[in-house]
DOGU-805541 format. One record per residue: x, y, z of N, C-alpha, C, O in turn; residue number from 1; residue in one letter. Coordinates in Angstrom, 1 decimal. Example, Ala and Ser with C-alpha at 12.3 -4.5 7.8 and 13.67 -1.06 7.14 Angstrom:
<rs>
(r (13.2 -5.7 7.8) (12.3 -4.5 7.8) (13.2 -3.3 7.8) (14.2 -3.3 8.5) 1 'A')
(r (12.8 -2.2 7.1) (13.7 -1.1 7.1) (12.9 0.0 7.9) (13.4 1.1 8.0) 2 'S')
</rs>
This chain:
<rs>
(r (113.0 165.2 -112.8) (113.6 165.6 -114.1) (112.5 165.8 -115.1) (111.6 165.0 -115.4) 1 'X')
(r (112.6 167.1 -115.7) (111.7 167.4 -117.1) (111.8 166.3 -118.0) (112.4 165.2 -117.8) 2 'X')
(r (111.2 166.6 -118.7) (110.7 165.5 -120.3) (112.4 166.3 -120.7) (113.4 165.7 -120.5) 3 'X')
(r (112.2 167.7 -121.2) (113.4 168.3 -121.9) (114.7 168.0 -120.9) (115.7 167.6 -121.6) 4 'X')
(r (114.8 168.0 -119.9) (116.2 167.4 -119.1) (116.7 166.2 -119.9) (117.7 166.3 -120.5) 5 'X')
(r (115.7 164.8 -119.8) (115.7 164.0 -119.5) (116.5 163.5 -121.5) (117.4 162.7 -121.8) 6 'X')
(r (115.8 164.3 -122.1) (116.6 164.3 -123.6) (117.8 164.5 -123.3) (118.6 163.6 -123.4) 7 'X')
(r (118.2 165.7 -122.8) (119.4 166.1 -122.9) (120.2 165.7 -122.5) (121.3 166.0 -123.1) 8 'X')
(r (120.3 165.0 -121.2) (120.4 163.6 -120.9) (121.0 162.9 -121.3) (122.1 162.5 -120.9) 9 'X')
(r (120.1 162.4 -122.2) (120.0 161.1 -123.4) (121.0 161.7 -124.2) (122.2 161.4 -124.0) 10 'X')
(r (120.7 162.5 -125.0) (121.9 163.2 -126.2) (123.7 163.6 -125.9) (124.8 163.6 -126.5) 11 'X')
(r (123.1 164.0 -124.6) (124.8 163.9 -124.3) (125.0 162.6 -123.6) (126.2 162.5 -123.5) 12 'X')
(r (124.4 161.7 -123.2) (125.1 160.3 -122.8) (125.4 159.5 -124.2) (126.3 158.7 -124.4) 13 'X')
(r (124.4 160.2 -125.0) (124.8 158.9 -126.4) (126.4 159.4 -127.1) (127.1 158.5 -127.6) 14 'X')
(r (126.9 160.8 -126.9) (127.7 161.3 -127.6) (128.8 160.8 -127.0) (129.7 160.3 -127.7) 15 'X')
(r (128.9 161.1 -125.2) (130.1 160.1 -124.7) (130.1 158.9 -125.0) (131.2 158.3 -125.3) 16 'X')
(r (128.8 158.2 -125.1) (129.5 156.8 -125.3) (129.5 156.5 -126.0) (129.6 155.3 -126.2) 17 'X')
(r (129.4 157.6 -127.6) (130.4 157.0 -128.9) (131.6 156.9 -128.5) (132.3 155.9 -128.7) 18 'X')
(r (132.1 158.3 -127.6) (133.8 158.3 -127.7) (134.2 157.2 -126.7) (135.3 156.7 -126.8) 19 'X')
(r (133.5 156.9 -125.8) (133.7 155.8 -125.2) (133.9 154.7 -125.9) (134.8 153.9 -125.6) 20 'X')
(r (133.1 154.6 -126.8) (133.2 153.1 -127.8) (134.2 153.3 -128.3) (134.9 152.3 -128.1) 21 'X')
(r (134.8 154.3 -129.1) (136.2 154.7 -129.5) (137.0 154.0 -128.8) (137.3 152.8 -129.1) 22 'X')
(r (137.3 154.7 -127.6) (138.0 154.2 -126.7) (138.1 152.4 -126.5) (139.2 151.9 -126.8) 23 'X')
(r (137.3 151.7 -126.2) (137.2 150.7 -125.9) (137.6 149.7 -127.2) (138.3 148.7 -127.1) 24 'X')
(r (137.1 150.2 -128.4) (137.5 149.7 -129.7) (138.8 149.8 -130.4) (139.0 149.1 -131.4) 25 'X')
(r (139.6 150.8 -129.7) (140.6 151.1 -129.8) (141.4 150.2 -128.7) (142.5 149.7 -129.0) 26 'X')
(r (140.9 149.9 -127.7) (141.2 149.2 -126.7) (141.2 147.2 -127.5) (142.2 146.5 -127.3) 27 'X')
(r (140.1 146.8 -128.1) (140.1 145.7 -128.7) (141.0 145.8 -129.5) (141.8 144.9 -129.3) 28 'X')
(r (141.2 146.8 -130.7) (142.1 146.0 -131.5) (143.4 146.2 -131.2) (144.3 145.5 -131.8) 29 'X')
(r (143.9 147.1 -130.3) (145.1 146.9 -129.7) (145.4 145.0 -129.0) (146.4 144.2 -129.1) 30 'X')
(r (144.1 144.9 -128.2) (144.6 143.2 -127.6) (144.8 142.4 -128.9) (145.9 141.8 -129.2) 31 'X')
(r (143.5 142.4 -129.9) (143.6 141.5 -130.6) (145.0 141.4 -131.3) (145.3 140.2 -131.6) 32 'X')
(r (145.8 142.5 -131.7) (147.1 142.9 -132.4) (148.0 142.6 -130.7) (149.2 142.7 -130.9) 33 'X')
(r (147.9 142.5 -130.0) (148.4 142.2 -128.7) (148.6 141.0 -128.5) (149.3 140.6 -127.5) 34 'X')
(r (148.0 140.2 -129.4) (148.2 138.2 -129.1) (149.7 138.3 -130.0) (150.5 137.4 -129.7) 35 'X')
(r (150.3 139.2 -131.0) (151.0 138.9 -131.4) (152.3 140.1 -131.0) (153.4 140.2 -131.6) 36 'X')
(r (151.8 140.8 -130.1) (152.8 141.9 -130.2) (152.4 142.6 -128.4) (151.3 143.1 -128.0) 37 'X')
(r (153.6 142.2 -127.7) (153.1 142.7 -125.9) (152.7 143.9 -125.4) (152.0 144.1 -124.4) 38 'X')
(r (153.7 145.2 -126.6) (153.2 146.4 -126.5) (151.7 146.9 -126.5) (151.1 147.7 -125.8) 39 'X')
(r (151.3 146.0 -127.7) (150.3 146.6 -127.7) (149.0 145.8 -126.9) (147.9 146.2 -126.8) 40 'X')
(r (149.7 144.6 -126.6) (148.3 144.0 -125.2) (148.4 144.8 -124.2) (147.4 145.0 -123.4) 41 'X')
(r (149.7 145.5 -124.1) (149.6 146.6 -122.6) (148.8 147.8 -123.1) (148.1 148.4 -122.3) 42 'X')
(r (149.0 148.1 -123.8) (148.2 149.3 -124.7) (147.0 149.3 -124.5) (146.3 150.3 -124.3) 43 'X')
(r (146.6 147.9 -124.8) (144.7 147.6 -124.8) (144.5 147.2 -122.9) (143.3 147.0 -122.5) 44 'X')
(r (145.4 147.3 -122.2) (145.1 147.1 -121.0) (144.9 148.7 -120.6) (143.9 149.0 -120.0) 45 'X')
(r (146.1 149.8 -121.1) (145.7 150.8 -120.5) (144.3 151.4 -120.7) (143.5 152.0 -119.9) 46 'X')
(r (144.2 151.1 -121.8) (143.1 152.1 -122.7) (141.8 151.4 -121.7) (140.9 152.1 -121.2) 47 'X')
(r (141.9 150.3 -121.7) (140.5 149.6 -120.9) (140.6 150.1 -119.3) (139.5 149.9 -118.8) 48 'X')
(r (141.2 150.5 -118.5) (141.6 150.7 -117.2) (141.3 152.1 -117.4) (140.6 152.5 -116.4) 49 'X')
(r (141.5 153.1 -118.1) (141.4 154.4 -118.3) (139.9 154.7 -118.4) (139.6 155.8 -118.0) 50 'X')
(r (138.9 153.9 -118.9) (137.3 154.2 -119.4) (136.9 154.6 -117.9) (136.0 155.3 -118.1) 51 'X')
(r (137.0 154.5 -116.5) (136.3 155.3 -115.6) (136.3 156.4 -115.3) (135.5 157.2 -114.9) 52 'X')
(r (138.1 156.4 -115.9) (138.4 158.3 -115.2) (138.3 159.1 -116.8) (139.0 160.1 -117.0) 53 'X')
(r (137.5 158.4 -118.0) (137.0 158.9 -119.5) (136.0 159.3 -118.6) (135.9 160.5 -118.2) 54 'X')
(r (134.9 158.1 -118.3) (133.7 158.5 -118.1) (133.4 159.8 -116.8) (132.4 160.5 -116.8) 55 'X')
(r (134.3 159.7 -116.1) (134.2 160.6 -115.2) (134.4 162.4 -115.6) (133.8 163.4 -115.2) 56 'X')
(r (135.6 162.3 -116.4) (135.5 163.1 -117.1) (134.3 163.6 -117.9) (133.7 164.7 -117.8) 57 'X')
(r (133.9 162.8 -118.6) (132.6 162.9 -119.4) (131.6 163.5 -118.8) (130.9 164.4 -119.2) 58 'X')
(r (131.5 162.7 -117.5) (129.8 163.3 -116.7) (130.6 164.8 -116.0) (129.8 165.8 -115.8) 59 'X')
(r (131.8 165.1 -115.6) (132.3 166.5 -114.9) (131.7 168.1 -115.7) (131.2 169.1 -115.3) 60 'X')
(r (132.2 167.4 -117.5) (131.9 168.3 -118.5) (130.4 168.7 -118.5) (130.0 169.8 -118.4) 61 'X')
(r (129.5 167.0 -118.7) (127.9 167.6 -118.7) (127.5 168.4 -117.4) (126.7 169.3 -117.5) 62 'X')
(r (128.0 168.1 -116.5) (127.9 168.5 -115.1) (128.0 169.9 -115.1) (127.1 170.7 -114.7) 63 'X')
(r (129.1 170.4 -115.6) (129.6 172.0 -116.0) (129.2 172.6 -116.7) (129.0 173.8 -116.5) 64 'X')
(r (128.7 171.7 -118.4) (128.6 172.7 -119.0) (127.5 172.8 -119.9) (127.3 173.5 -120.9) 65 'X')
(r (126.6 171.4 -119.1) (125.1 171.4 -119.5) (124.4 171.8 -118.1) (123.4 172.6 -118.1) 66 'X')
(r (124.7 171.3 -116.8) (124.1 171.6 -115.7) (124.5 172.7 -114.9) (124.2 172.6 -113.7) 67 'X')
(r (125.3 173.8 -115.4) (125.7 174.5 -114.9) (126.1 173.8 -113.5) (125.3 173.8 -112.6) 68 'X')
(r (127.4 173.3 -113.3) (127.7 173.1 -112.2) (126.5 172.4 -110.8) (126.7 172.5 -109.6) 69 'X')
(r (125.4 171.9 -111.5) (124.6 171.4 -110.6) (123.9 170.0 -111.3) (123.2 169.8 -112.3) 70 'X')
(r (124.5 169.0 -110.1) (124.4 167.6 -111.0) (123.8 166.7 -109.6) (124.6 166.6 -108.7) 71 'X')
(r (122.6 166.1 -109.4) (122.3 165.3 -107.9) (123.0 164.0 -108.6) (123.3 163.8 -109.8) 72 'X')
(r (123.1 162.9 -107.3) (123.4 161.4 -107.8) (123.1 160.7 -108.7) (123.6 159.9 -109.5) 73 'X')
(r (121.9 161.1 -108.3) (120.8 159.8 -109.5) (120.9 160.4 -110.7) (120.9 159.6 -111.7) 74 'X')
(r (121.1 161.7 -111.1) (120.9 162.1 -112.4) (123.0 161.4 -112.7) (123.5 160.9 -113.7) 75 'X')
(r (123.2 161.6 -112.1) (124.8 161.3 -112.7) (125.0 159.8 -112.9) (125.7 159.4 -113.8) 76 'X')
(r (124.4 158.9 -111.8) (124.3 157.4 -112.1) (123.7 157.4 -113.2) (124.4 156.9 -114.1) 77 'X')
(r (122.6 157.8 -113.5) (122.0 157.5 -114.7) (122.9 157.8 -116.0) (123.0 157.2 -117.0) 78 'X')
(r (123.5 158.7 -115.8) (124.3 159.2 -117.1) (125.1 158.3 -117.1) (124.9 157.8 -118.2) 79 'X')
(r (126.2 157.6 -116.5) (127.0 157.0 -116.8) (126.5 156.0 -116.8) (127.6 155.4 -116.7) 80 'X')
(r (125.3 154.7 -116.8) (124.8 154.2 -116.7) (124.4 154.0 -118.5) (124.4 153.0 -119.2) 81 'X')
(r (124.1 155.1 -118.7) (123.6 155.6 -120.2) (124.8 155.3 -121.0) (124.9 154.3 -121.8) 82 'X')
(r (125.9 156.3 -120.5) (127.4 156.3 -121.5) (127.6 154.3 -121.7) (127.4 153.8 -122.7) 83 'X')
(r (127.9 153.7 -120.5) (128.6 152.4 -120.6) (127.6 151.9 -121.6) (128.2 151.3 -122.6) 84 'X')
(r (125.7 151.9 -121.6) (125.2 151.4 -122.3) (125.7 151.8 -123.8) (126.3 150.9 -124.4) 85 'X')
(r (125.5 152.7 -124.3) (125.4 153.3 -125.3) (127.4 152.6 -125.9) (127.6 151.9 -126.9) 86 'X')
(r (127.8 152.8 -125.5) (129.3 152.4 -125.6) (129.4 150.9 -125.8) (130.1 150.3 -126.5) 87 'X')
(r (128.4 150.3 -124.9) (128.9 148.7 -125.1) (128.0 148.3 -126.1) (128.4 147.2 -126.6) 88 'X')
(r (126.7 148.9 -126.9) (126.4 148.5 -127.7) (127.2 149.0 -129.3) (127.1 148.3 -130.3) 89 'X')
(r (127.9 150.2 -129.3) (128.7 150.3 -130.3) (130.1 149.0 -130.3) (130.3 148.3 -131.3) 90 'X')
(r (130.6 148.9 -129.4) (131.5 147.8 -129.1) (130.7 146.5 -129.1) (131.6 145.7 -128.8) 91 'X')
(r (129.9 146.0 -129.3) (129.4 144.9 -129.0) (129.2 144.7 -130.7) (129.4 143.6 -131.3) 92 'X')
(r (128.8 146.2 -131.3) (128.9 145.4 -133.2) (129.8 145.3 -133.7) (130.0 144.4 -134.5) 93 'X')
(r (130.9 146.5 -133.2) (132.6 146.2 -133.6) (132.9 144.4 -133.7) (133.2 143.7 -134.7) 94 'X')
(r (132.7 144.3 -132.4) (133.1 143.1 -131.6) (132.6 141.6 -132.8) (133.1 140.6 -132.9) 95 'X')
(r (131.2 142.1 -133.5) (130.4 141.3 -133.5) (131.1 140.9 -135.3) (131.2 139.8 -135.9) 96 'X')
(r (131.6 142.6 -135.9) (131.5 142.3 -137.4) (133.2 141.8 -137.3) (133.7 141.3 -138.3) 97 'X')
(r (133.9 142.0 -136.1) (135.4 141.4 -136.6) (135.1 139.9 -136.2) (135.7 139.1 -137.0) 98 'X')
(r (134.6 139.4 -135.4) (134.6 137.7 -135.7) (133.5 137.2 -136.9) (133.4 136.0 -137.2) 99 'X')
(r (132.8 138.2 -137.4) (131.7 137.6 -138.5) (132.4 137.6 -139.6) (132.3 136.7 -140.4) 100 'X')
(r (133.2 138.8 -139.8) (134.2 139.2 -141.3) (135.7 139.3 -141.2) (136.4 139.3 -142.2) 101 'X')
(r (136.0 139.3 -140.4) (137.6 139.5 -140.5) (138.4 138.7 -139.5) (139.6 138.9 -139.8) 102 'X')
(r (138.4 138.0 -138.7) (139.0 137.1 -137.4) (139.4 135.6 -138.2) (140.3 135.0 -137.7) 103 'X')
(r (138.6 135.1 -139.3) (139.1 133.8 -139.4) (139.9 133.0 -138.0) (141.1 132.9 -138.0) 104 'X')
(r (139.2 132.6 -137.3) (140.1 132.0 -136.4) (141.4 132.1 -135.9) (141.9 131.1 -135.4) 105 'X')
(r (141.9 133.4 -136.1) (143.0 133.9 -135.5) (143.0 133.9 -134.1) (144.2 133.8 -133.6) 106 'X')
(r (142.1 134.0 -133.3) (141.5 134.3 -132.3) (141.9 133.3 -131.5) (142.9 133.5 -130.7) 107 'X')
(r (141.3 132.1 -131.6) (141.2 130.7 -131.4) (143.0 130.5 -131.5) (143.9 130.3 -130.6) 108 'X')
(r (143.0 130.6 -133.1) (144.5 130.1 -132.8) (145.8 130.7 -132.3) (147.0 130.3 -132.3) 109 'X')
(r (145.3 132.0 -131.9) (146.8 132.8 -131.3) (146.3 131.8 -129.9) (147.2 131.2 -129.3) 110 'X')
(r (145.0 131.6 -129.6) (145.3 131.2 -128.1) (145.6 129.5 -127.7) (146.2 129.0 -126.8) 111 'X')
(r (145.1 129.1 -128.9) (145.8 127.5 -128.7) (147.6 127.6 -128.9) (148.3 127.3 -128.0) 112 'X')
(r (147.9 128.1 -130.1) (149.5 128.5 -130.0) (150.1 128.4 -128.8) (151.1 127.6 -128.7) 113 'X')
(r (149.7 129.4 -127.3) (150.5 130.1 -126.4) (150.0 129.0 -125.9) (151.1 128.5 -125.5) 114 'X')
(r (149.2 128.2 -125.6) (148.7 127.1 -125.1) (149.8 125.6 -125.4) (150.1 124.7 -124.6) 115 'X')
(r (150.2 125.7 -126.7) (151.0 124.5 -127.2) (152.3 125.0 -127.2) (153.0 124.4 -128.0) 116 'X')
(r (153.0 126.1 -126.5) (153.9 126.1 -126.3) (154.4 125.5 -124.9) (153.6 125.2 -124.1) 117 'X')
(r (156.1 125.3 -124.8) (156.5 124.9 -123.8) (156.2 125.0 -122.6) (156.0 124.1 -121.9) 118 'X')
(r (156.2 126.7 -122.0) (155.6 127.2 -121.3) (154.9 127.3 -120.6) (154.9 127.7 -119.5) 119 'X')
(r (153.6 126.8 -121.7) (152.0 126.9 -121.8) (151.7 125.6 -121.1) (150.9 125.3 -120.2) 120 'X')
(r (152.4 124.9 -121.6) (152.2 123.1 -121.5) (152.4 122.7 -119.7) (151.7 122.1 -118.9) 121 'X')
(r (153.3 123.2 -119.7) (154.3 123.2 -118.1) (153.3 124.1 -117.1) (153.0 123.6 -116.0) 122 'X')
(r (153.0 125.0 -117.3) (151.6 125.6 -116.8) (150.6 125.3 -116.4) (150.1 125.4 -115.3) 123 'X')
(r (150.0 124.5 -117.6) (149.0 123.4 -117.5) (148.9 122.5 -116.7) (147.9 122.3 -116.0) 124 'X')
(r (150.4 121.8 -116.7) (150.7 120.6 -116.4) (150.9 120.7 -114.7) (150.6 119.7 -114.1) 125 'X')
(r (151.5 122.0 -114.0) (151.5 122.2 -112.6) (150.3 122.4 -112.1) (149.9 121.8 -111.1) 126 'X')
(r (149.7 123.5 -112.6) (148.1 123.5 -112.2) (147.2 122.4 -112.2) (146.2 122.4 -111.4) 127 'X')
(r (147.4 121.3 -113.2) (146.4 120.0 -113.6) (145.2 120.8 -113.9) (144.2 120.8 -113.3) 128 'X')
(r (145.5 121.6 -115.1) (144.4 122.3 -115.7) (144.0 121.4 -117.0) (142.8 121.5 -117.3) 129 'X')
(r (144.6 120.7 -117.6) (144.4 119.9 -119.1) (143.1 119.6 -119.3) (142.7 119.7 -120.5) 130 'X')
(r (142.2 119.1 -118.2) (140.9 118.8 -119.0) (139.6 120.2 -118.9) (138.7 120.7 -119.5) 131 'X')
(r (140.4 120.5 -117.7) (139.5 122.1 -118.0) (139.7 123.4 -118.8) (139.0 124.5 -118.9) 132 'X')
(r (141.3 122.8 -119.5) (142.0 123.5 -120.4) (140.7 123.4 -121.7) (139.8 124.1 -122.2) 133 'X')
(r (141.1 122.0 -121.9) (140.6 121.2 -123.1) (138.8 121.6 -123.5) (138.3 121.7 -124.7) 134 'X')
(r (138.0 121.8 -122.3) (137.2 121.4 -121.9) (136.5 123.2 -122.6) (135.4 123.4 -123.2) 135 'X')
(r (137.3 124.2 -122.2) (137.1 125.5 -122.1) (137.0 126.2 -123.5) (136.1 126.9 -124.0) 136 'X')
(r (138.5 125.5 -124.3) (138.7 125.6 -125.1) (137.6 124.9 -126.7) (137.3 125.4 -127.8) 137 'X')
(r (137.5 124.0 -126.2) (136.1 123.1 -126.6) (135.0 124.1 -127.3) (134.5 124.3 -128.4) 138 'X')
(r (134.6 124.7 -125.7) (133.4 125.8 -125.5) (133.3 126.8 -126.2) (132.3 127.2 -126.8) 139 'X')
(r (134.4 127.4 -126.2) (134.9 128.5 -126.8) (135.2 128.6 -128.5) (135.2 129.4 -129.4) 140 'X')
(r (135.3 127.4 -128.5) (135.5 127.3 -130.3) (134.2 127.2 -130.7) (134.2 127.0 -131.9) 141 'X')
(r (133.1 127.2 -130.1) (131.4 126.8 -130.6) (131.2 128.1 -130.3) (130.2 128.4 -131.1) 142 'X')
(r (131.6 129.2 -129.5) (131.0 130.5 -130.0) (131.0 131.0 -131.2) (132.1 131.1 -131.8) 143 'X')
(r (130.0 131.4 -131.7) (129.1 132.6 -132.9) (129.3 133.8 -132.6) (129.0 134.3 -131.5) 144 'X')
(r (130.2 134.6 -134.1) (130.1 135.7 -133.1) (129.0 136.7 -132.7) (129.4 137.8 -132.4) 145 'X')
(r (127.8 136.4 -132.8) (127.0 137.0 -131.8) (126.8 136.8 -130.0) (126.3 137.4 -129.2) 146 'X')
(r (127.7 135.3 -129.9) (128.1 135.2 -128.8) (129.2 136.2 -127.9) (128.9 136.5 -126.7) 147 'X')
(r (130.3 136.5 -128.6) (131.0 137.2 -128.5) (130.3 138.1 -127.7) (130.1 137.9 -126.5) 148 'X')
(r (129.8 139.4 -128.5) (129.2 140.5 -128.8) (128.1 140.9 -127.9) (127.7 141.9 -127.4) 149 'X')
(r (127.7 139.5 -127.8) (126.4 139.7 -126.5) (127.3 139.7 -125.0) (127.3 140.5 -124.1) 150 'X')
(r (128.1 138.5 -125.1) (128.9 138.9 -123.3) (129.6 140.3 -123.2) (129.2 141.2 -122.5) 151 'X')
(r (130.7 140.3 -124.1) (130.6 141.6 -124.3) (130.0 142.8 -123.7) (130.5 143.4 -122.7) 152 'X')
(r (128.9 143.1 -124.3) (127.8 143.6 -124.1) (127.2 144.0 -122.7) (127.2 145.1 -122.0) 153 'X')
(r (126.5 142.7 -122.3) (126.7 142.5 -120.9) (127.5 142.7 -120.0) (127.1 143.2 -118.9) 154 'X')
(r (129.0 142.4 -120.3) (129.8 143.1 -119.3) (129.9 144.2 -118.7) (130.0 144.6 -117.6) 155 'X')
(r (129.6 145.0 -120.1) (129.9 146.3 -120.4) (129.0 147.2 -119.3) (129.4 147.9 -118.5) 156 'X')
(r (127.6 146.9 -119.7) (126.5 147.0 -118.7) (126.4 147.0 -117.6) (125.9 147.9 -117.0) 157 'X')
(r (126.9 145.7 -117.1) (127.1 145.5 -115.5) (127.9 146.6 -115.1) (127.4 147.3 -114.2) 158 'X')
(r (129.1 147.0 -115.7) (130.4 147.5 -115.6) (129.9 149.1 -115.3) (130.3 149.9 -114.5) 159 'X')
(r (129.0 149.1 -116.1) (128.3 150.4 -116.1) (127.2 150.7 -114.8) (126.7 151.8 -114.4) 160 'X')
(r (127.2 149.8 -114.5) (126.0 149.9 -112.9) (127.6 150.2 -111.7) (127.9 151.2 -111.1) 161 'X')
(r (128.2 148.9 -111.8) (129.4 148.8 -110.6) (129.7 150.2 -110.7) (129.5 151.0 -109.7) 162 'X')
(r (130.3 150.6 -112.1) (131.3 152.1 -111.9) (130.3 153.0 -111.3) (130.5 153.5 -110.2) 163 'X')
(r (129.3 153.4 -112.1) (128.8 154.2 -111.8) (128.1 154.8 -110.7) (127.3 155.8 -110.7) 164 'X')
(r (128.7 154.0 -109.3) (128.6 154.3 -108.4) (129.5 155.3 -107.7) (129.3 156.4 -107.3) 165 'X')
(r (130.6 154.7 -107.8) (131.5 155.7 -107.3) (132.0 156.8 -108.1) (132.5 157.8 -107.5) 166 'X')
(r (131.9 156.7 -109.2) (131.7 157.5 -109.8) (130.7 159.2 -109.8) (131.0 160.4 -110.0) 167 'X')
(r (129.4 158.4 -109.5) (128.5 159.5 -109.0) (128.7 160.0 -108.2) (128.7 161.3 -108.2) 168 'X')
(r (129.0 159.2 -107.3) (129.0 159.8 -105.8) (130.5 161.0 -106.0) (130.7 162.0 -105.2) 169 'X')
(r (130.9 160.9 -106.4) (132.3 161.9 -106.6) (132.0 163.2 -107.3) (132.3 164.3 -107.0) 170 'X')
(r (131.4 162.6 -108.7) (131.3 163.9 -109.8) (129.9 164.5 -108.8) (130.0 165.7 -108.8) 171 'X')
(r (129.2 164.2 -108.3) (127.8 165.1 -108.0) (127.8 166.1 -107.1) (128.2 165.9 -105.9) 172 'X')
(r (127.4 167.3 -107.5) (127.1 168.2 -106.9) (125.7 169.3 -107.1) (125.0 169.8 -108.0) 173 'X')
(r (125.8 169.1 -105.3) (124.0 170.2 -105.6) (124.1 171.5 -105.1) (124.7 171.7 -104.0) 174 'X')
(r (123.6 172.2 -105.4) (123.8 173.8 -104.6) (122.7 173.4 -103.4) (121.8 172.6 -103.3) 175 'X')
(r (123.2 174.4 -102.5) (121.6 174.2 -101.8) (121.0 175.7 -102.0) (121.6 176.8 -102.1) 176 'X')
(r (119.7 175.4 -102.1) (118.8 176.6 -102.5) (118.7 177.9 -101.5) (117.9 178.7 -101.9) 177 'X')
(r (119.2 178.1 -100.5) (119.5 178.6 -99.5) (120.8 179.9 -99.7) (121.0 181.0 -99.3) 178 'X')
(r (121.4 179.0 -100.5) (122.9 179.6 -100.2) (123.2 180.2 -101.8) (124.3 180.6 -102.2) 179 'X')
(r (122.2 180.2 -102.5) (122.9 181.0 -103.9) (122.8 182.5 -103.2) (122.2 182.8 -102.2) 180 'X')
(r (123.3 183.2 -104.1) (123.7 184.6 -104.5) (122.4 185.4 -104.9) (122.6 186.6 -105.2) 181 'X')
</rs>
């Protein structure tokens, strides 16, 4: 890969994974509005289940209509490798400025709520989950939100290695030099 490939690359991986962060952030505040409304937790499930066959889309287009139709593996791993990063770090500040400025503990308390419900209780109580309920919950209320934002983050990353395998391997194609016109 040229120095100039290797930008272009870069410039169009950063641009998907704005829209990818879109996506995914659009995906967040659907769950978070989802603790109180089921439509829209399934909403934030589709939109999150949908980001492989976005990104796949994404690398088809650069494939077409930056590589003219000629894309090897590794250059396509990398690209989506690029998108998820570039994506999870836009989502990771989202992530970071709604528990720093706006979450007040909503967070916490939609999930203790469903937890102190009857339901919740009886759940608990068959599983013999209560001290690892207690225990979890504990943990979770000492997160910063830069804790958040960094797992997050990380996920995202990983997520971005896993997918982007199969992924590659599907979108890529090479001519062989043999057989052009």
């Amino acid at each position: 890969m040229t120095p100039q490939e290797y930008v272009q690359l870069k410039a169009f991986a950063r641009q998907d994974g704005a829209m990818l962060a879109l996506l995914w952030i659009g995906g967040f505040v659907c769950y978070i509005h989802g603790l109180t409304n089921p439509l829209l937790g399934l909403l934030a499930m589709i939109l999150v289940c949908s980001s492989p066959f976005f990104a796949a889309g994404r690398l088809r287009h650069f494939r077409d209509y930056a590589r003219e139709g000629d894309i090897s593996f590794a250059r396509s791993y990398a690209y989506i490798i690029l998108i998820f990063f570039y994506a999870g770090i836009l989502l990771a500040i989202a992530i970071y400025l709604y528990f720093a400025f706006l979450d007040n503990g909503f967070f916490l308390g939609k999930i203790m709520e469903t937890l102190q419900t009857e339901e919740g209780k009886k759940m608990i109580a068959v599983y013999g989950l209560q001290g690892q309920m207690d225990e979890s919950f504990k943990e979770l209320s000492s997160y910063r939100p830069i804790d958040y934002s960094l797992n997050m983050l990380t996920i995202n990353i990983i997520t971005g290695f896993v997918l982007g395998l199969p992924i590659a391997a599907i979108i890529q194609r090479q001519r062989i030099e043999g057989l052009k016109n």
